[in-house]
VEXFI-207114 format. One record per residue (C-alpha): residue in three letters; residue number from 1; y, z, x. Coordinates in Angstrom, 3 decimals. Layout:
> ALA / NUM / Y / Z / X
...
This chain:
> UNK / 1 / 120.837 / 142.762 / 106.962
> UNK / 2 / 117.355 / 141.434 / 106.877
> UNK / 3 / 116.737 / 137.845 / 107.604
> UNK / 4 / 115.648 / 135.278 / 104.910
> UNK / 5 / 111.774 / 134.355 / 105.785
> UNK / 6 / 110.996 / 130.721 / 105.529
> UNK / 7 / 109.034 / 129.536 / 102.065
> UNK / 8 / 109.942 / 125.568 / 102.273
> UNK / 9 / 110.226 / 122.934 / 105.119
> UNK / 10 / 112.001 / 119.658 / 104.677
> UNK / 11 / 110.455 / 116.834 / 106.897
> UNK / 12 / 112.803 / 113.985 / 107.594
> UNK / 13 / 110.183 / 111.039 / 109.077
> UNK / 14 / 109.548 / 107.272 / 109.113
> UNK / 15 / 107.683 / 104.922 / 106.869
> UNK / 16 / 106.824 / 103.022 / 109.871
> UNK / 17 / 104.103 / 104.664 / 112.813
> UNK / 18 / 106.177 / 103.519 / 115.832
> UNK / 19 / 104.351 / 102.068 / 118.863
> UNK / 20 / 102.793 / 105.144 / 120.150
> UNK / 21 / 99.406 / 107.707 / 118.200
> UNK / 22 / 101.758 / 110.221 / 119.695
> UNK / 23 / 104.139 / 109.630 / 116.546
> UNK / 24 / 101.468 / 110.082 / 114.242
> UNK / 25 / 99.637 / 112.777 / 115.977
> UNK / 26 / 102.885 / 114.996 / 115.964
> UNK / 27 / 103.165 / 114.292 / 112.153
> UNK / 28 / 99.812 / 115.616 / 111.418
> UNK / 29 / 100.179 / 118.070 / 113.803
> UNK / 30 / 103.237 / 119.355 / 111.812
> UNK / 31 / 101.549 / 119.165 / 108.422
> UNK / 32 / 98.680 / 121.128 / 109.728
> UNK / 33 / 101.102 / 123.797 / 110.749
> UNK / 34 / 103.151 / 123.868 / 107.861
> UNK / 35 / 100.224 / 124.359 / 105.197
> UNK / 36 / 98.004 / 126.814 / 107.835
> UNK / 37 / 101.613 / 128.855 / 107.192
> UNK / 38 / 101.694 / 128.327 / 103.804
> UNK / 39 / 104.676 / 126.647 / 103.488
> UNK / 40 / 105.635 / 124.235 / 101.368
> UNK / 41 / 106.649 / 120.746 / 102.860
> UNK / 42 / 109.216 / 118.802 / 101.030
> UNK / 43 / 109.471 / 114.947 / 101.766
> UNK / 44 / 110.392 / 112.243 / 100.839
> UNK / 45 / 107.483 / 111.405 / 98.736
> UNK / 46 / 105.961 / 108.405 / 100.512
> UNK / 47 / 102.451 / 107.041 / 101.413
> UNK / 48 / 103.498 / 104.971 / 104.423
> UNK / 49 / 104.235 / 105.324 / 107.726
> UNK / 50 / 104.641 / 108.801 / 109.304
> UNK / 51 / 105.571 / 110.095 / 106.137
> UNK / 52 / 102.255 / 109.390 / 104.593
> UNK / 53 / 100.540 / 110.850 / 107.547
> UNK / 54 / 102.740 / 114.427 / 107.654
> UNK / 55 / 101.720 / 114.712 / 103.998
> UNK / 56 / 98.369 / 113.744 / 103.796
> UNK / 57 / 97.682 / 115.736 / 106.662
> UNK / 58 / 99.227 / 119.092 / 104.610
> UNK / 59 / 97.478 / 118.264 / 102.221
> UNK / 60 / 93.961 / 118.259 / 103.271
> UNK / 61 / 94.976 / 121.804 / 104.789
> UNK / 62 / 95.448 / 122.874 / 101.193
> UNK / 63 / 99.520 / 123.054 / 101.487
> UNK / 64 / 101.631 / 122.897 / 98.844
> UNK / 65 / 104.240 / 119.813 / 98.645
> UNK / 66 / 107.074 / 118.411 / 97.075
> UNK / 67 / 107.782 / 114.601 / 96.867
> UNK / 68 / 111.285 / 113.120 / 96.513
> UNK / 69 / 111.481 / 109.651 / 96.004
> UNK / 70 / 113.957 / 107.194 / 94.726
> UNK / 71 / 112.852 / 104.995 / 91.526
> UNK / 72 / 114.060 / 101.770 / 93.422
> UNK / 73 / 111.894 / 102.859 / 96.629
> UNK / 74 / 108.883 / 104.329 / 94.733
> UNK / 75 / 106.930 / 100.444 / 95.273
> UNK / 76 / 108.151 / 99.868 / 98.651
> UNK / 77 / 107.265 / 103.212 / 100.275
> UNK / 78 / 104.335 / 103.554 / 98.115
> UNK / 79 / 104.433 / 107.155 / 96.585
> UNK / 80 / 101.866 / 109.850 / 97.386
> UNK / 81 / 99.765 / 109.856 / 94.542
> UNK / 82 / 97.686 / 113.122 / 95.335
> UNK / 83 / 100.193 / 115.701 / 95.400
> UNK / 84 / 101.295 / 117.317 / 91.806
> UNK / 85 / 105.112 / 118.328 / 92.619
> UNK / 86 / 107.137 / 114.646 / 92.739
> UNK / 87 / 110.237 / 114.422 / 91.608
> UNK / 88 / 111.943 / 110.863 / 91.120
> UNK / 89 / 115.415 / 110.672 / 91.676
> UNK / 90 / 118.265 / 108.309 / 90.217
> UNK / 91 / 119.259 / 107.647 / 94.012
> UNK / 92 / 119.532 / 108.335 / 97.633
> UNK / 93 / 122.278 / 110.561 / 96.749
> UNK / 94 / 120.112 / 112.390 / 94.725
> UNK / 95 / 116.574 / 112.275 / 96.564
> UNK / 96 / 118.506 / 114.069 / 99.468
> UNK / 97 / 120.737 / 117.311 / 97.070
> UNK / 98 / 116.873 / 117.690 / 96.030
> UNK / 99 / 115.066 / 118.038 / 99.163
> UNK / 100 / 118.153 / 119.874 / 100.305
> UNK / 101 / 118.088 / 122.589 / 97.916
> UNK / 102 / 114.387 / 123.030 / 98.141
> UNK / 103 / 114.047 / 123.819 / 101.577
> UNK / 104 / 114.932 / 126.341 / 104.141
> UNK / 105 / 114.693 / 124.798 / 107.104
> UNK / 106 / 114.837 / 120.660 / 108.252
> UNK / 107 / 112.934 / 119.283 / 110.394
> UNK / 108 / 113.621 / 115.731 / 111.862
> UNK / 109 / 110.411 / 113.479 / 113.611
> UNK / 110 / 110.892 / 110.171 / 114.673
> UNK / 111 / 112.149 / 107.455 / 111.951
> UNK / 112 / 114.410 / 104.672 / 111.563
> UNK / 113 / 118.024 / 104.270 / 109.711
> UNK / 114 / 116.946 / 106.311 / 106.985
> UNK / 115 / 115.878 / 109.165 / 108.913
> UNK / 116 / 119.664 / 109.620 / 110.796
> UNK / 117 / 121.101 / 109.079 / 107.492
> UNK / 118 / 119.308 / 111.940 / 106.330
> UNK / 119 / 119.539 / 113.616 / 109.345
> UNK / 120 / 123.593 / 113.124 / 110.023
> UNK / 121 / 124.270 / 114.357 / 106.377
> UNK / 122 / 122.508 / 117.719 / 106.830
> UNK / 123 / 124.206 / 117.871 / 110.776
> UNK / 124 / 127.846 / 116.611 / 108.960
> UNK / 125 / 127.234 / 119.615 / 106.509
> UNK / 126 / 126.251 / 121.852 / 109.122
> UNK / 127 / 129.207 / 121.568 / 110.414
> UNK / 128 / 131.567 / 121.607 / 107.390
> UNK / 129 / 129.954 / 125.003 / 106.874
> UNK / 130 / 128.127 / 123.555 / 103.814
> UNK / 131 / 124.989 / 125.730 / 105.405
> UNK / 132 / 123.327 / 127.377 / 107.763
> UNK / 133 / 120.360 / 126.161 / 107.629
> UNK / 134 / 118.098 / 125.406 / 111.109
> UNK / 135 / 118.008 / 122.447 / 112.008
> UNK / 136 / 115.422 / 120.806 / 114.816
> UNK / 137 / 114.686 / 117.973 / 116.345
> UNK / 138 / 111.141 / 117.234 / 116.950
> UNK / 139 / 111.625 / 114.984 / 120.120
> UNK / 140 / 108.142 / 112.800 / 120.448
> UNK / 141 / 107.845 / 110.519 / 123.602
> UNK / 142 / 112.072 / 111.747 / 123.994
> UNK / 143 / 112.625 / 110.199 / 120.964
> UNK / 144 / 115.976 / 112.129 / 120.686
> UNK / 145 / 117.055 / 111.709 / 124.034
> UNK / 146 / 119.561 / 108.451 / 123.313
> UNK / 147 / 121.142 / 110.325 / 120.305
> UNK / 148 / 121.638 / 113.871 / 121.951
> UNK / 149 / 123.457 / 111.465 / 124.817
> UNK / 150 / 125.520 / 110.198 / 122.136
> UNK / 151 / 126.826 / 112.806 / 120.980
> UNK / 152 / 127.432 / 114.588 / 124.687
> UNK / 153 / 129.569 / 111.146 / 124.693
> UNK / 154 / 131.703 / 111.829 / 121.308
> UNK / 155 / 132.281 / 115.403 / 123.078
> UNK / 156 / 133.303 / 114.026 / 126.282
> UNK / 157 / 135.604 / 111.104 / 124.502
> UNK / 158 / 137.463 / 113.730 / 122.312
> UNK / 159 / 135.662 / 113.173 / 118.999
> UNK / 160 / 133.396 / 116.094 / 118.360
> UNK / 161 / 133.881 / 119.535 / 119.047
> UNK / 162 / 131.454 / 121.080 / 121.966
> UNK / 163 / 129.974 / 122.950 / 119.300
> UNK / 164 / 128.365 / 120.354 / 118.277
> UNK / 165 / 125.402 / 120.238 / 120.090
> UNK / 166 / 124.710 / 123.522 / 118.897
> UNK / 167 / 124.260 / 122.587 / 115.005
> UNK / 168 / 120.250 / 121.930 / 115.515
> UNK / 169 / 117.641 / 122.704 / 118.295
> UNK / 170 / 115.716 / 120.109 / 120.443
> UNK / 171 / 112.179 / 120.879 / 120.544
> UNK / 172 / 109.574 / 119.141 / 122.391
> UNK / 173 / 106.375 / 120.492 / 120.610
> UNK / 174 / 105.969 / 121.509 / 117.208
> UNK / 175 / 104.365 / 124.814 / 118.370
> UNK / 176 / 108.020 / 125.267 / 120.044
> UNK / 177 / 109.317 / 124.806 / 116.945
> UNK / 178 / 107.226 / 127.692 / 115.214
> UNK / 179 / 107.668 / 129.810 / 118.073
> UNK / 180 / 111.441 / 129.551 / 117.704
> UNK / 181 / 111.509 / 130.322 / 113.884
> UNK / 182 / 109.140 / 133.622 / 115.049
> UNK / 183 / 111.757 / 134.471 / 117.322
> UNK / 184 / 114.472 / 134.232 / 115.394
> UNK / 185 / 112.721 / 136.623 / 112.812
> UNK / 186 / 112.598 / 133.871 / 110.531
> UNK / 187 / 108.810 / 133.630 / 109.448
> UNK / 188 / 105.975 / 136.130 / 110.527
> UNK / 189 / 104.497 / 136.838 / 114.103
């Protein structure tokens, strides 16, 4: 059975830049990478923060994107007005089924409360056998670290299965991501 190859990459981010150029570099690095693949990025269609750097950045690499937004957040996070694929959504609810179904693959940078939210759903369906879908955890500045030793925690307290830890990959570098997706046969050498 052949594998699927990868045609869309949802980008979970912040609307905020964090203390550290590292967190934006790593978001333009990634937008770089996913339109020099020819991907298309889906996001969650804002103009702020790290978001608004990932997508600008794919965007002046000539990559194709989709923005998911909200009504009720489309002020507040300032929507991309350069790209020509945007959906608005009635909801949360509905911003994340959208991004969900049109991508392949989810990617998680550094971001705030909104970012786990998204994040937990797609690990909770993981692991409800919902999908399949790689998952990784681009881990800026270690980022990650605290949450990875939270969940080592829940294993060691009796509340989530060892298994766990196996629902998404920790990657330091976004080439490590690519190289990992290559390796698993899931886009092109």
């Amino acid at each position: 059975m052949s594998k699927k190859r990868i045609k869309a990459i949802c980008v979970y981010c912040g609307s905020r830049m964090g203390i550290s150029n590292e967190y934006s570099y790593n978001a333009k690095l990634l937008g770089q990478k996913i339109a020099n693949n020819n991907f298309r990025l889906v996001y969650g269609g804002g103009n702020i923060g790290l978001m608004g750097i990932l997508a600008e950045s794919c965007h002046q690499n000539g990559g194709e994107i989709l923005g998911v937004m909200p009504h009720k957040l489309s002020e507040k996070e300032q929507g991309k007005q350069n790209i020509f694929n945007y959906i608005i959504t009635e909801d949360m609810h509905e911003r994340k089924k959208v991004m969900y179904m049109n991508s392949d693959i989810i990617i998680a940078l550094p971001g705030g409360i909104g970012t786990l939210e998204e994040l937990f759903e797609m690990i909770t369906w993981k692991q409800l056998g919902f999908h399949c879908k790689p998952i990784y955890l681009l881990n800026v500045l270690e980022y990650w670290n605290l949450f990875i030793n939270n969940l080592y925690h829940m294993i060691k307290i009796g509340f989530l299965e060892k298994e766990a830890i196996n629902y998404f990959k920790v990657c330091e570098t976004v080439d490590e991501i690519f190289l990992d997706l290559k390796d698993k046969g899931l886009i092109e050498s």
